[in-house]
N, C-alpha and C positions, 0 to 999 in steps of 0.2 A: 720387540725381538729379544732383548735381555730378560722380560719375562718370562718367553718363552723357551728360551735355553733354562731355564732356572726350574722349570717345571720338567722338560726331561731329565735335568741331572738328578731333579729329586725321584721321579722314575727310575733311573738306571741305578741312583744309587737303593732304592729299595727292592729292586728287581734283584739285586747282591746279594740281599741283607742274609740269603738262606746260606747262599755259597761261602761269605764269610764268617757264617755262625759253624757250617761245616769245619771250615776251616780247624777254628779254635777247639770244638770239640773234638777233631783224630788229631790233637797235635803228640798225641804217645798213642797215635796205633801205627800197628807195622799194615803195612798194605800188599795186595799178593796179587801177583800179576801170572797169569796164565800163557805163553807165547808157544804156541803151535807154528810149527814150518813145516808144509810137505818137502822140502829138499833137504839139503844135511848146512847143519850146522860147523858142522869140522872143515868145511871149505870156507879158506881164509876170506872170499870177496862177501861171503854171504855174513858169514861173522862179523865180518866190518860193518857192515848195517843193522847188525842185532846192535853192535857195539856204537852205531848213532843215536838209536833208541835210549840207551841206557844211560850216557850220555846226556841227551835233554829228559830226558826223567831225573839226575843229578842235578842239573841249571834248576828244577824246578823242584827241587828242595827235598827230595827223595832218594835217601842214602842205602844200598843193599848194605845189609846186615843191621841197618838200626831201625830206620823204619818203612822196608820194602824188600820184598820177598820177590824173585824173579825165576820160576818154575817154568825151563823152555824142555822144548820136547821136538826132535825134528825126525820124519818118514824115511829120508834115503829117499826120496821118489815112489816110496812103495806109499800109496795111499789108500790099500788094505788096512794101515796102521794106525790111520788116525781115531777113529773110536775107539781103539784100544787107549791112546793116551788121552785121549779128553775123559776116557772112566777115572784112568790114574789123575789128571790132573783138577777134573771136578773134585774128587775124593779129598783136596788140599782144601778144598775150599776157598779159590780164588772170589778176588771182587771185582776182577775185570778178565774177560779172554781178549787176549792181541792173534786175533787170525790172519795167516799168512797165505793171501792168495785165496781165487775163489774157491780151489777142490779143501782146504781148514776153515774158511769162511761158512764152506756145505755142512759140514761134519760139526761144528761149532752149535749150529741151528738146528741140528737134528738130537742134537746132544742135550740143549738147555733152552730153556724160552725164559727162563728169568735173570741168568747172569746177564752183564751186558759181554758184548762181542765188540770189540773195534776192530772194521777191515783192513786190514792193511796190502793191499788194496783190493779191491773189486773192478774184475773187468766192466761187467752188465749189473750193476746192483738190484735195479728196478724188474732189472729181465731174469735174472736168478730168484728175483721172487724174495731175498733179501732186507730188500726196506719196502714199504708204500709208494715212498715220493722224495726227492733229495734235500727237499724241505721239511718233509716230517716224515719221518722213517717209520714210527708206528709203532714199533716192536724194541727189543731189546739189542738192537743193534742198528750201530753207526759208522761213519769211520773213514774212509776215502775211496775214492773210485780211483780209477787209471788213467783213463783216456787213451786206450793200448788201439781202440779201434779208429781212433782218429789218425794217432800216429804210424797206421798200417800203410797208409799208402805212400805217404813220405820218406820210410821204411823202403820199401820196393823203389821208389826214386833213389833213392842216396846209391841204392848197388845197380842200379841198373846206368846211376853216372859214375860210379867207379869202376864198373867193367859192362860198359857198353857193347862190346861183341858178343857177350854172354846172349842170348836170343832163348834159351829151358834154363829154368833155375825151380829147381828141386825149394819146396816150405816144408820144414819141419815140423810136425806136428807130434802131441803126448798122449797123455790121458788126461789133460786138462782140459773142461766141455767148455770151454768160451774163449779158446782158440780160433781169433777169427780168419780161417781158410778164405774162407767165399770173398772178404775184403780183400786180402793177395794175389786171389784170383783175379778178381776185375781189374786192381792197377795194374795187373801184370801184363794185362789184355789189351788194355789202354795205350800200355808200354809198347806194344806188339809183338808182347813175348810169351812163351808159353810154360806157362804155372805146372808144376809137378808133386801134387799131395803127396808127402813120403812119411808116415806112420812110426812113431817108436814111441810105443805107451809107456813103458818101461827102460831102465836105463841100459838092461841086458838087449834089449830091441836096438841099441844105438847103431855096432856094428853090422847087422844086417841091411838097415836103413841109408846105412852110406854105400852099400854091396849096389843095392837098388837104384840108388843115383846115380853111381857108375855104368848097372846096365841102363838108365833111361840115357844116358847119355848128357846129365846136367852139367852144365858150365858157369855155375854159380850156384849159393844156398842163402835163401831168406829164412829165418830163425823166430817164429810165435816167442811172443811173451809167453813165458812161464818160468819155473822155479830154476835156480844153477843145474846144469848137470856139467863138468868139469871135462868130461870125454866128449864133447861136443867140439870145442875148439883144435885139440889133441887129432880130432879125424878129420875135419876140416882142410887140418895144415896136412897129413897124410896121405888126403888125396888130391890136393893141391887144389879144394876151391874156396875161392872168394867170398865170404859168408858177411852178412849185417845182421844184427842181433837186433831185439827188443826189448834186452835187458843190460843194462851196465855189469854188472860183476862179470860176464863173460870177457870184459875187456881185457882185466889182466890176467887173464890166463890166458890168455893168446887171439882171440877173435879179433879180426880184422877192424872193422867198425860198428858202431852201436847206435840208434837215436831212439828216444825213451823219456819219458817221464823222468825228473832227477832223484832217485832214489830217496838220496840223503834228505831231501826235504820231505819229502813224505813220511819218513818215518822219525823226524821231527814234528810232524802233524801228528802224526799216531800216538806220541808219548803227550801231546797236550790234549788229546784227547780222550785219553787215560788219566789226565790230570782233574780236566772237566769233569768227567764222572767219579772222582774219588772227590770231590768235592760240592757232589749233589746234583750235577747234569742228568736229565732222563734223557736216554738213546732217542727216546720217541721223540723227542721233541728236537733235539740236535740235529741241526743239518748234514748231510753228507755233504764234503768236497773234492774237487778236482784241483788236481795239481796244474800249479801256474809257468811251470819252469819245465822245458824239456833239454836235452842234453845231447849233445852231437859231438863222439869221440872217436877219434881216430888212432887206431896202432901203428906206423912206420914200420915197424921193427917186422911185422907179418906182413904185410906190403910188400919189403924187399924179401922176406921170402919166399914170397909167393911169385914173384916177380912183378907185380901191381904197382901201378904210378896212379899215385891220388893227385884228381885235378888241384888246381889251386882254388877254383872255384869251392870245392869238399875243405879243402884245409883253409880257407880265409872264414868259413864259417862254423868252421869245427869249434867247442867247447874247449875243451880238451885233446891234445896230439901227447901221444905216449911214441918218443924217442927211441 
């Protein structure tokens, strides 16, 4: 047995030996990091998770302005834009892209087949055509999935036991293609309640799309994973319905409840594997991962404005309750 411990650590530790020769060779190069968002940057919840990235990029020895260049670029939701800045941003000559979401993940791979890409996240990686396999990805990119389609239906449970008479609840959808509908649909069916596709590709589409849930008559809103849009919560509480996200940063700006993937850790994962590849990782051969920690928050504060009493059952196993 001790022989054979002895023979993998001389494995693992020669399996290193490239990664720590990289090491010592960039110890005086600056390194340039590419970070695409289709949303906006200038919303504080969004920024706070750029601002976790950056963060463990610093724990792991990676100081902006001495040796790490961080070149971000975000759409507004206009996703007409993103080829415009992966021309500008390729032009810097990054050594890694941080793609945000699968519509920067698309655009990323249409853009370059030899930078590496790291997802940050990937609804369908394997189904976007993205990687091979989550084990070996194949190509120049790697990075994290989401698990947004697993957590759809638990998702549509959490609001349907915070407002149980709700029986039409309006889904939100974007111009994000891996929105998955047809998943909401069927919990919702399950529920015995009936699902209401309501469209807003665009953030200018938002307030017609609440128009339309007023005329369907919807008595709650279930919210697709996709990027911040900040006017989501703002009509929400407007028109007085009960909404559960698929994303956290909607939380502090007003949205009632949220369950999701935990952000922060993911893009903790993002920056070590930005790390891995600046120091000799091939995309190809790096695995993709799913996130192990999902997150269930709850708002009070839009509760009682809404007039909504959260079971205890919701709030004994809420994550986080914002006061």
């Amino acid at each position: 047995m001790l022989r054979r411990n002895f023979i993998k650590a001389i494995a693992y530790t020669t399996a290193a030996w490239p990664y720590i020769a990289m090491g010592q060779q960039s110890v005086n190069k600056t390194w340039r990091v590419a970070y695409l968002y289709p949303g906006s940057l200038a919303d504080p919840a969004d920024h706070a998770v750029f601002d976790v990235f950056r963060a463990e990029m610093k724990a792991l020895g990676y100081i902006e302005g001495k040796n790490l260049v961080i070149d971000d670029r975000s759409a507004d939701g206009r996703l007409e834009r993103l080829p415009v800045f992966l021309t500008e941003l390729i032009a810097l000559h990054p050594d890694v892209i941080v793609a945000i979401t699968t519509p920067a993940i698309a655009a990323a791979q249409r853009a370059t087949s030899t930078i590496p890409i790291i997802m940050a996240p990937a609804t369908d990686p394997v189904g976007s055509g993205f990687v091979k396999s989550y084990s070996r990805p194949g190509g120049n990119i790697t990075g994290m999935a989401n698990m947004m389609g697993d957590a759809v239906g638990k998702g549509v449970e959490l609001l349907h036991t915070i407002v149980p008479s709700a029986k039409r609840i309006a889904v939100l959808t974007s111009n994000n293609p891996t929105q998955q509908y047809e998943l909401a649909e069927a919990a919702a069916k399950s529920l015995g309640l009936v699902a209401i596709r309501v469209s807003a590709p665009t953030p200018t589409d938002l307030e017609p799309a609440f128009e339309r849930m007023k005329q369907e008559n919807c008595e709650a809103l279930f919210v697709l994973g996709d990027v911040t849009r900040p006017t989501i919560p703002v009509l929400a509480s407007k028109a007085g319905l009960p909404a559960v996200y698929q994303s956290g940063p909607f939380v502090p700006l007003g949205a009632l409840a949220s369950y999701h993937p935990k952000i922060e850790a993911i893009f903790i994962k993002v920056a070590q594997y930005v790390d891995r590849v600046f120091k000799g990782a091939n995309p190809a051969e790096y695995p993709v991962e799913q996130p192990v920690v999902f997150e269930l928050t709850v708002n009070l504060k839009t509760a009682a404005a809404l007039g909504v009493t959260i079971p205890d059952s919701v709030l004994a196993r809420a994550d986080r309750v914002i006061e």
